[in-house]
C-alpha positions in Angstrom: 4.1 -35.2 -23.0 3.3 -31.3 -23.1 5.0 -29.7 -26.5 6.0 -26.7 -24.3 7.2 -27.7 -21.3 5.4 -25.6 -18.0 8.8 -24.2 -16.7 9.5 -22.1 -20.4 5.8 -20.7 -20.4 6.5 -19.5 -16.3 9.8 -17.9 -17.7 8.6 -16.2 -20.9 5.8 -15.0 -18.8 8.1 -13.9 -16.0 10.4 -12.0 -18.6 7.7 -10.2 -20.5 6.1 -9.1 -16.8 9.9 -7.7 -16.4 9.7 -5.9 -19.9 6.4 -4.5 -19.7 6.8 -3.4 -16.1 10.5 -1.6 -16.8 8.5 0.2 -19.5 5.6 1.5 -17.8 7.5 2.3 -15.1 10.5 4.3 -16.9 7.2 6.6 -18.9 5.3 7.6 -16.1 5.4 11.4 -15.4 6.4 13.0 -12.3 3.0 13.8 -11.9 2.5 10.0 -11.2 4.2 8.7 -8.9 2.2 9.2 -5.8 -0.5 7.4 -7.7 1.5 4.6 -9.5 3.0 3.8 -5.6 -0.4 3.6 -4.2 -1.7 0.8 -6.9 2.0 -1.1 -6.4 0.9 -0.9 -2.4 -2.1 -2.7 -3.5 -1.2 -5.4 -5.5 1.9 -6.3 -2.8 -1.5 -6.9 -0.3 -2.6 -9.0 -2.8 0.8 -10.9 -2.5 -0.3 -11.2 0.6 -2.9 -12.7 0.8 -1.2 -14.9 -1.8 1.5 -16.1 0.7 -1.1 -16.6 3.2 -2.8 -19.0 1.4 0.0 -20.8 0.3 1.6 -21.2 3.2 -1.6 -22.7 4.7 -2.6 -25.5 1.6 1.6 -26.6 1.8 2.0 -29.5 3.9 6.1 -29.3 4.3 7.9 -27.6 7.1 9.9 -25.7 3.7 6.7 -24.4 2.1 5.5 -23.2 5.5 8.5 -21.2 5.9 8.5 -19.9 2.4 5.7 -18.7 3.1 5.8 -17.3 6.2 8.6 -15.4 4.6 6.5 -14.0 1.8 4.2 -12.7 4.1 6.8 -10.8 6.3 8.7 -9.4 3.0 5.2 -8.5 1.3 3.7 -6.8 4.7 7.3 -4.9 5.0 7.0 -3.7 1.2 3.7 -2.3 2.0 4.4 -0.5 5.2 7.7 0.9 3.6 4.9 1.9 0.6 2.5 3.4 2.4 5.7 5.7 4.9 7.0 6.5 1.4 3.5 7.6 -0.1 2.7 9.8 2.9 5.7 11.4 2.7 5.5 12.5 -0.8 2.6 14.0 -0.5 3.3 16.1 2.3 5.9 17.3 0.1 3.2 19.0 -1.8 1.5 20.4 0.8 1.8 24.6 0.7 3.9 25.5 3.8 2.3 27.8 6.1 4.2 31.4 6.5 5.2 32.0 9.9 3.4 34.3 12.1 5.1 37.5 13.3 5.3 37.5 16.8 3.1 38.9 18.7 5.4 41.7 20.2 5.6 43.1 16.7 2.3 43.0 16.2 1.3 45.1 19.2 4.0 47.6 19.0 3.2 48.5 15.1 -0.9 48.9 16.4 0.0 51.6 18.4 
């Protein structure tokens, strides 16, 4: 008989991951952001892959579909990362000025 049982070590772990990650989280700079998405878009493919091998080494109907839905929420986290990462950094892009039209242009020439 374990002193600790299994289940308490998975939840202590599980609660400091949830203290630690609120923490570096709630710190990070503006500055960050773009960069702190990108890594969280690469760990949620490493859920993937994950899910993908669990649901293959399960041998019940319920842990295939578990896993099948891991793999479906993961892949949609990552998509939604990656649309959410391009758009913030086209929000930093410099916006072109517009061109005066070429009318203008000719008439002030002459």
């Amino acid at each position: 008989m374990d002193i600790v049982s299994h289940t308490v070590i998975n939840l202590i772990i599980f609660v400091l991951a949830i203290y630690v990650g609120y923490h570096v989280v709630w710190t990070v700079t503006p500055a960050l952001h773009t960069p702190l998405m990108a890594v969280t878009n690469a760990i949620s493919a490493i859920v993937i892959v994950g899910a993908m091998l669990a649901a293959a080494l399960t041998d019940t109907p319920l842990g295939k579909t578990m896993g099948v839905l891991a793999v479906a929420l993961a892949a949609v986290n990552v998509f939604g990362g990656f649309l959410v990462t391009r758009r913030m950094l086209e929000m930093f892009k410099k916006k072109d000025k517009k061109a005066a039209p070429a009318a203008n242009a000719e008439g002030a020439a002459k």
